[in-house]
C-alpha positions as CSV (number, residue, x, y, z in Angstrom):
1,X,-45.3,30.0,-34.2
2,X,-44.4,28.7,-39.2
3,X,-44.7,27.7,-36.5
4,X,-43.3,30.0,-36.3
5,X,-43.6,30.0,-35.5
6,X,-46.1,31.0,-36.9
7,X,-46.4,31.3,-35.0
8,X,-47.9,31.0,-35.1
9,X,-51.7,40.7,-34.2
10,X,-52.9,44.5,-34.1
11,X,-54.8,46.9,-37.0
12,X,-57.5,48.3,-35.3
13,X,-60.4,46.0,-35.7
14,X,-61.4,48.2,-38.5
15,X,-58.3,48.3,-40.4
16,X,-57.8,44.6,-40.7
17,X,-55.0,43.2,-42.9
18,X,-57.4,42.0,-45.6
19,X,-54.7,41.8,-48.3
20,X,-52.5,39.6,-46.1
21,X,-55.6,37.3,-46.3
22,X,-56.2,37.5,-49.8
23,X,-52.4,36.6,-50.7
24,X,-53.1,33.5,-48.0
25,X,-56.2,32.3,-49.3
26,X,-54.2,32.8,-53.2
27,X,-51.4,30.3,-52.4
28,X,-54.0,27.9,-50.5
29,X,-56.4,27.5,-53.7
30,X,-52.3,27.1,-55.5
31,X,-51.3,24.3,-53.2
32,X,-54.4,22.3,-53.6
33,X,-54.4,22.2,-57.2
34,X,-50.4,20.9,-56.9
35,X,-52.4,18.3,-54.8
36,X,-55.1,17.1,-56.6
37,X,-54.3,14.3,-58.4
38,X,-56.5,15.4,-61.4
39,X,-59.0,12.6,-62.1
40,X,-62.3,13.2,-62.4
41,X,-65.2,11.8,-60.7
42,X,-68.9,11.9,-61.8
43,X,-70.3,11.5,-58.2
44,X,-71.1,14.1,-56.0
45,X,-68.1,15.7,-54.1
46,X,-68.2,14.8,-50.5
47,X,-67.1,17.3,-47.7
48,X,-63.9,16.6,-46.7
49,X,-63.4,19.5,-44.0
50,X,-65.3,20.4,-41.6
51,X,-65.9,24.3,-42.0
52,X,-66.9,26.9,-39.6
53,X,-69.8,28.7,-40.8
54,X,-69.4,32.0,-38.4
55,X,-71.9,32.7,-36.2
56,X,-73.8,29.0,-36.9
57,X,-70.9,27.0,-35.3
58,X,-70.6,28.9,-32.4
59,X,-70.9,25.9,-30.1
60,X,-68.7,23.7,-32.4
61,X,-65.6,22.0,-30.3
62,X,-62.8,22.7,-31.6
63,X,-59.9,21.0,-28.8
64,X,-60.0,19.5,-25.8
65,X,-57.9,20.0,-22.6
66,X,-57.9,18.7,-19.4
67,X,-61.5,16.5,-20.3
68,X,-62.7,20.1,-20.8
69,X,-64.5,20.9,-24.2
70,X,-63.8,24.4,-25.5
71,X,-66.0,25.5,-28.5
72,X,-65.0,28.1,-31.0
73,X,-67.2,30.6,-29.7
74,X,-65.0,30.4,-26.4
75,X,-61.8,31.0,-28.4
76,X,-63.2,34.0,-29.9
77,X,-64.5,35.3,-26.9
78,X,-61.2,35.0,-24.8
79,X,-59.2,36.3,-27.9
80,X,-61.6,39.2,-27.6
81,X,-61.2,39.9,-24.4
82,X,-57.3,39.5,-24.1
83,X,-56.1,40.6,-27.8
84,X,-58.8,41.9,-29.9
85,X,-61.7,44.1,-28.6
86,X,-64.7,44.2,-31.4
87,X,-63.4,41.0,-33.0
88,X,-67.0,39.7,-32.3
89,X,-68.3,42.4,-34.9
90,X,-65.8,42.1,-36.8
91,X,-66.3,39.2,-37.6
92,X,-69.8,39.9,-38.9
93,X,-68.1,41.7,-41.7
94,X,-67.3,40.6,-45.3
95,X,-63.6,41.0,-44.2
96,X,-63.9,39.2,-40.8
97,X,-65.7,36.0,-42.5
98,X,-62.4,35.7,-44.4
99,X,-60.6,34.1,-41.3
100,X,-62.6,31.2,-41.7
101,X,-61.1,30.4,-45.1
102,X,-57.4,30.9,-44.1
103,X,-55.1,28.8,-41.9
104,X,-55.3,31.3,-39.2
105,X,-58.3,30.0,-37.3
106,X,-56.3,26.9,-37.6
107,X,-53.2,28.5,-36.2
108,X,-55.0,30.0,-33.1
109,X,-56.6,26.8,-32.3
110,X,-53.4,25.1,-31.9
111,X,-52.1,28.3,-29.4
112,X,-55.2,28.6,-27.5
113,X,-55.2,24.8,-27.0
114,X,-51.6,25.2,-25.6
115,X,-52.5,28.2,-23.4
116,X,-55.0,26.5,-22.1
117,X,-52.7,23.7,-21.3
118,X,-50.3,26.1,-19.6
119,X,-52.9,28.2,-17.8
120,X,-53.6,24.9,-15.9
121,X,-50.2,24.2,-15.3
122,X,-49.8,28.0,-13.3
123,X,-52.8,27.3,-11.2
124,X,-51.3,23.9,-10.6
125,X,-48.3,25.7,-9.4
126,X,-49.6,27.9,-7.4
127,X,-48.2,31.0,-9.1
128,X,-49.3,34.3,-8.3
129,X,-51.1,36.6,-11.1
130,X,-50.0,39.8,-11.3
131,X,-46.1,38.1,-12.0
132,X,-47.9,36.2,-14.8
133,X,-49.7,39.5,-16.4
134,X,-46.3,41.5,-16.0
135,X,-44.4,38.6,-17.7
136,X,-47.2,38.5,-20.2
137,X,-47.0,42.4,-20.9
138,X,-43.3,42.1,-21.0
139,X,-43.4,39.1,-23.9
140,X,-46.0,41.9,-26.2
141,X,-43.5,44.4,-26.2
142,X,-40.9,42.1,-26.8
143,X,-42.9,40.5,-29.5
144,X,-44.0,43.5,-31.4
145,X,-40.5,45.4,-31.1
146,X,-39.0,42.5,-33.6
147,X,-41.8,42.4,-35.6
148,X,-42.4,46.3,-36.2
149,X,-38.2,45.8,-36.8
150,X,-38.9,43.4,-39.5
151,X,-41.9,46.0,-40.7
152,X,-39.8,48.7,-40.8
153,X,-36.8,47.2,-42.1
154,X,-39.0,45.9,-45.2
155,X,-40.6,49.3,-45.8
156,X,-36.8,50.5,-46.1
157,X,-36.0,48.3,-49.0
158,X,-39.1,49.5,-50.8
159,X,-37.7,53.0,-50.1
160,X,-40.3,54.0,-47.5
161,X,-38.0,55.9,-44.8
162,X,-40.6,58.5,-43.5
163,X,-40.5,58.9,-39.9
164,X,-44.1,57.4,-38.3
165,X,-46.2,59.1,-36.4
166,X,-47.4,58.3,-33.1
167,X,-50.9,57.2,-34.8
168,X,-48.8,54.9,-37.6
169,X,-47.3,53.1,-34.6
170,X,-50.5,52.7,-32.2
171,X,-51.6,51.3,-35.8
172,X,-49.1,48.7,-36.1
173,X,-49.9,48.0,-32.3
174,X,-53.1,47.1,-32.6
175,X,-52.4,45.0,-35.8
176,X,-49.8,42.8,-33.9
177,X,-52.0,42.4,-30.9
178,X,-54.9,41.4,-32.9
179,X,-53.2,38.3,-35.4
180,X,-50.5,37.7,-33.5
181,X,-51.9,38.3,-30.0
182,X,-52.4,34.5,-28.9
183,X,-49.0,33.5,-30.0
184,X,-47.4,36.3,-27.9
185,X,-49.6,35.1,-24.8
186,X,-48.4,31.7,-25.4
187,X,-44.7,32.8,-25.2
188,X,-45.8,34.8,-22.2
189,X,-46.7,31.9,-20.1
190,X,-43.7,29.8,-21.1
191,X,-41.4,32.4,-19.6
192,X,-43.6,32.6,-16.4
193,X,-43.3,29.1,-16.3
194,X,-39.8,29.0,-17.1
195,X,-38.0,31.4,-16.0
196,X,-34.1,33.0,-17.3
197,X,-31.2,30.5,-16.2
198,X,-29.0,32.5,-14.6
199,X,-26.1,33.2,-16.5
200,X,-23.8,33.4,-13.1
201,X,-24.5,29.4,-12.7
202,X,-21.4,28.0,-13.4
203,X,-22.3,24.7,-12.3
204,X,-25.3,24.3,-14.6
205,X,-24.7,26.3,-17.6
206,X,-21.4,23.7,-17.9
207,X,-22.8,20.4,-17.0
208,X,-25.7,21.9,-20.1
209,X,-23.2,23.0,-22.5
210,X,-21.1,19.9,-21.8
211,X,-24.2,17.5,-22.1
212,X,-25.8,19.6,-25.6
213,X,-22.4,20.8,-26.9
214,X,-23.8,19.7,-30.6
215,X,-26.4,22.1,-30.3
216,X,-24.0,25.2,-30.8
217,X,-22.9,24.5,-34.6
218,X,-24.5,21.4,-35.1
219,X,-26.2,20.4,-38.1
220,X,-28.1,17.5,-39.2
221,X,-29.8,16.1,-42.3
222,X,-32.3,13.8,-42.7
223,X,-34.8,12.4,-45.3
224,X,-38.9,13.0,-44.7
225,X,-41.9,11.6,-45.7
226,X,-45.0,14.0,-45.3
227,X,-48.9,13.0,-45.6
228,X,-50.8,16.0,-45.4
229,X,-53.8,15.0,-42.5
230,X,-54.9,18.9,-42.6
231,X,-56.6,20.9,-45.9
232,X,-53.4,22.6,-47.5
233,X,-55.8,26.3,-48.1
234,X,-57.5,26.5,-44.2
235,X,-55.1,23.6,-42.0
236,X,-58.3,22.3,-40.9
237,X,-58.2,18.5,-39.9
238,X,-59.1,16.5,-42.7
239,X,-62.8,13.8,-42.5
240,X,-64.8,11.5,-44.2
241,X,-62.9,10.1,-47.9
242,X,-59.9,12.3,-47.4
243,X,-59.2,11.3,-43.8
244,X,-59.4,7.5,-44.7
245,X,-57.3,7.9,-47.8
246,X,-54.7,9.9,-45.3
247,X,-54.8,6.3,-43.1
248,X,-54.8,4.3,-46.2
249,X,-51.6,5.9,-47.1
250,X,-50.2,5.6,-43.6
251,X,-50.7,2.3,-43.6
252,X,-49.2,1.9,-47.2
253,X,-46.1,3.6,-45.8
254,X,-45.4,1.1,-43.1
255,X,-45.8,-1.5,-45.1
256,X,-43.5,-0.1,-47.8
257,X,-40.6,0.8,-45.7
258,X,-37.7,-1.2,-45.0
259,X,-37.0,-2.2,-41.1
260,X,-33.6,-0.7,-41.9
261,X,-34.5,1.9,-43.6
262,X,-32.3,1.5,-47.1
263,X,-35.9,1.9,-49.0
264,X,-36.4,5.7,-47.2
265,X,-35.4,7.6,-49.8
266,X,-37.2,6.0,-52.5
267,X,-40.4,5.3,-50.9
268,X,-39.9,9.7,-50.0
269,X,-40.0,10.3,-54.3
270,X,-43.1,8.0,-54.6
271,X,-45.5,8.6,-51.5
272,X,-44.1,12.0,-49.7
273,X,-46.6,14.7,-49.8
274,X,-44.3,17.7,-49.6
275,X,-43.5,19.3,-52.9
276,X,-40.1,20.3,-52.0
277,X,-38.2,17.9,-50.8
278,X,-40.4,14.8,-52.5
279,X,-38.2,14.7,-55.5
280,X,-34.7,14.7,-53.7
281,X,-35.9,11.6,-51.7
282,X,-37.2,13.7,-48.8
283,X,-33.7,15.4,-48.3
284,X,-33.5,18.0,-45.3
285,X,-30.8,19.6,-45.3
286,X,-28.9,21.7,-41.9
287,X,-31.1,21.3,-39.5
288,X,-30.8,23.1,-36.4
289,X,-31.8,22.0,-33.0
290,X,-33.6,24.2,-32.4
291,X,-34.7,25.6,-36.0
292,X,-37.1,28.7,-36.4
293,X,-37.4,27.8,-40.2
294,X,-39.2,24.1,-39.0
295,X,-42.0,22.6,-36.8
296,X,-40.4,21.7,-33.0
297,X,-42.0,18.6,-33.6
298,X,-39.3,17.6,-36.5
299,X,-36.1,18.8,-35.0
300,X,-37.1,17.0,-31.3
301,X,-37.3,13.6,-33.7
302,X,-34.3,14.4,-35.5
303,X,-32.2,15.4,-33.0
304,X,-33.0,12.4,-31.0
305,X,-32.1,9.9,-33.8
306,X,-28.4,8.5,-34.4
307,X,-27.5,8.4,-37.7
308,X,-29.3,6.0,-39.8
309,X,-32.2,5.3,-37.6
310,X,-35.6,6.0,-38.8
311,X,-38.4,7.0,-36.7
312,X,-42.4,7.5,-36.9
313,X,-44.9,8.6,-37.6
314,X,-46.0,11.1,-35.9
315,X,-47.8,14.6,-35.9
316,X,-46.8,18.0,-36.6
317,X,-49.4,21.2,-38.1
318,X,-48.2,20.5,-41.5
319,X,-48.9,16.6,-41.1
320,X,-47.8,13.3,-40.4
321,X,-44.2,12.3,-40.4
322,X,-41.8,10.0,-41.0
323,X,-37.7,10.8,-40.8
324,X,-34.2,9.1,-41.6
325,X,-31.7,10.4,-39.9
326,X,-29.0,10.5,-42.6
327,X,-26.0,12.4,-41.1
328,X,-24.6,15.3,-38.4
329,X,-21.9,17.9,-39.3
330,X,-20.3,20.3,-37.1
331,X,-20.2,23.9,-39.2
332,X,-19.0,26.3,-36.4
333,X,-17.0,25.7,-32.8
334,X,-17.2,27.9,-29.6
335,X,-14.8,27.6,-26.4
336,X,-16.7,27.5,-23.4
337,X,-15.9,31.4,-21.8
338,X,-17.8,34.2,-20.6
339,X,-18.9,35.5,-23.8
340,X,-21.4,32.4,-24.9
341,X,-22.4,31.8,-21.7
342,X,-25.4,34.2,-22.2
343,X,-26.1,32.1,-25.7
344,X,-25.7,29.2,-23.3
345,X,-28.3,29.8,-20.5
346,X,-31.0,31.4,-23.5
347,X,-30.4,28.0,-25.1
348,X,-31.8,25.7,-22.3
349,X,-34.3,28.1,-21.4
350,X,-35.8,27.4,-24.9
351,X,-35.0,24.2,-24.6
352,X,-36.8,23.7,-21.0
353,X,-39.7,25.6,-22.6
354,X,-39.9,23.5,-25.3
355,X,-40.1,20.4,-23.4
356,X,-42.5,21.9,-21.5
357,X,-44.8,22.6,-23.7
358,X,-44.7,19.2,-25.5
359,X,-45.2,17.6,-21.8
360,X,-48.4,19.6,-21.2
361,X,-50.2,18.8,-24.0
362,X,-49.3,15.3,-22.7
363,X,-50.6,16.0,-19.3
364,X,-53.0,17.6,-19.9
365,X,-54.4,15.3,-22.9
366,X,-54.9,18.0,-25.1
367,X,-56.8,17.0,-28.4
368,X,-57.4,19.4,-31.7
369,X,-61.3,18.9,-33.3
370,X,-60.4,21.5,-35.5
């Protein structure tokens, strides 16, 4: 939901988080002058994104699922009607034609894709509605009672401890719901789809912990090599020159590395798109199984890898990949007792979700436009 995570929503329509967007659309214009490689040209610039122009593109596609177009008047109608009432209006406003120029339209492309992956998957199944929309309700609250935690707990620091009113917190409600609503939904329908492992299952909460004992401590670090396929201000897919230079440089990268990989690191400091780790060699440090800090995407590959073995590319929201797994540490160690058998069973639920998810947009052939 970065991803997460995003991510991965609720002022009233009218009270939208303008300043939120401003301090996005800031660091966006930052990153692409860290990316521009500074020469000039005297020919005309060619488009390199494709942007929404809001209400022009109504009809645009923006994913596919299933063989089924969806256009991005579609996502903004169903986000309307599940998340945001008025967001249609809104987005007729100076305010509301900001989205289009931050990475959140990019953001709710990718979820909306998924849910409509997952939707499919519940009709598929047979499962009945009204448990869907009470698991759906039940991931909101859950949802916006850590975030208006986080809220709270950073209006502390800056020495804001008055109690809110009723109003302040409908207020925060409807903020959440709007930005954040589709991500919420999408958590929703994983936990319809897979539901709590029952804690009082010996048999397979041992055979799990047994079989994925690493991923309670574990720790793994590997080197990276990111090009950027997306535009680093709006995460819209790149075309024309900048999407052949992003396949150029692909190509380059194959060609460059090593078959055993004892090149990784150095071909990282020369070619690796990411500005923080590029000059260590592409050096990740403590990864987590299942890590809220990184793209699933990256800790699936690197958790799969034995130490040593390289493996890519392949595709995450920040770009394309390639990784070296360099080494696994241990840091912490539990006995298997009663006490982390709750961590246990809320560990393969994830991880059941996760895999999930990642089959479905497999199944159901989803493809981003956008």
């Amino acid at each position: 939901m970065l991803y997460r995570a995003l991510f991965e929503s609720h002022v009233p329509t009218r009270m939208i988080h303008t300043r939120l967007l401003t301090v996005l659309l800031t660091a966006s214009c930052a990153l692409t002058a860290v990316a521009q490689d500074g020469s000039a040209e005297t020919k005309p610039k060619q488009e390199t994104t494709q942007k929404i122009r809001w209400p022009n593109d109504e009809a645009r596609v923006i994913c596919v699922v299933a063989g089924t177009k969806h256009t991005v008047g579609q996502m903004i109608d169903y986000v309307e009607k599940q998340h945001w009432p008025g967001l249609r209006k809104f987005l007729e406003l100076p305010a509301g034609r900001l989205y289009f120029k931050s990475p959140l339209i990019a953001h709710w492309v990718r979820q909306y894709a998924d849910i409509q992956a997952l939707r499919l998957e519940a009709r598929e199944r047979e499962m009945e509605q009204d448990k869907i929309d009470e698991l759906l309700s039940e991931s909101l609250k859950i949802g916006f009672a850590m975030w208006s935690e986080r809220y709270w707990a950073e209006r502390a620091k800056q020495g804001i401890t008055a109690e809110p009113t009723q109003q302040t917190i409908n207020n925060l409600l409807t903020r959440f719901q709007n930005e954040f609503g589709l991500e919420t939904e999408l958590g929703g329908w994983l936990a319809a789809l897979v539901p709590p492992v029952p804690v009082d299952n010996e048999n397979v909460i041992r055979s799990y912990y047994t079989d994925n004992a690493r991923f309670f401590g574990g720790r793994v670090t590997i080197s990276h090599i990111l090009l950027r396929h997306r535009d680093p201000r709006t995460g819209e897919l790149l075309i024309g020159r900048d999407r052949r230079e992003h396949l150029r440089k692909l190509n380059r990268v194959r060609a460059q590395l090593e078959e055993d990989g004892s090149n990784f690191e150095e071909v990282a400091r020369l070619v690796s798109e990411d500005p923080q780790t590029a000059s260590e060699g592409g050096m990740m440090r403590n990864i987590e199984r299942f890590d809220p800090k990184l793209p699933a995407a990256l800790c699936r590959a690197a958790w799969k890898l034995t130490d040593g073995e390289m493996f890519g590319p392949f595709e995450s929201a920040f770009g394309t990949h390639f990784i070296k797994r360099l080494s696994y540490k241990h840091t912490s160690y539990a006995l298997y007792t009663d006490i982390i058998k709750p961590k246990i069973a809320a560990t393969m639920r994830k991880h059941l979700q996760e895999d999930l998810l990642f089959l479905s947009r497999d199944k159901f052939k989803i493809e981003l436009k956008y």
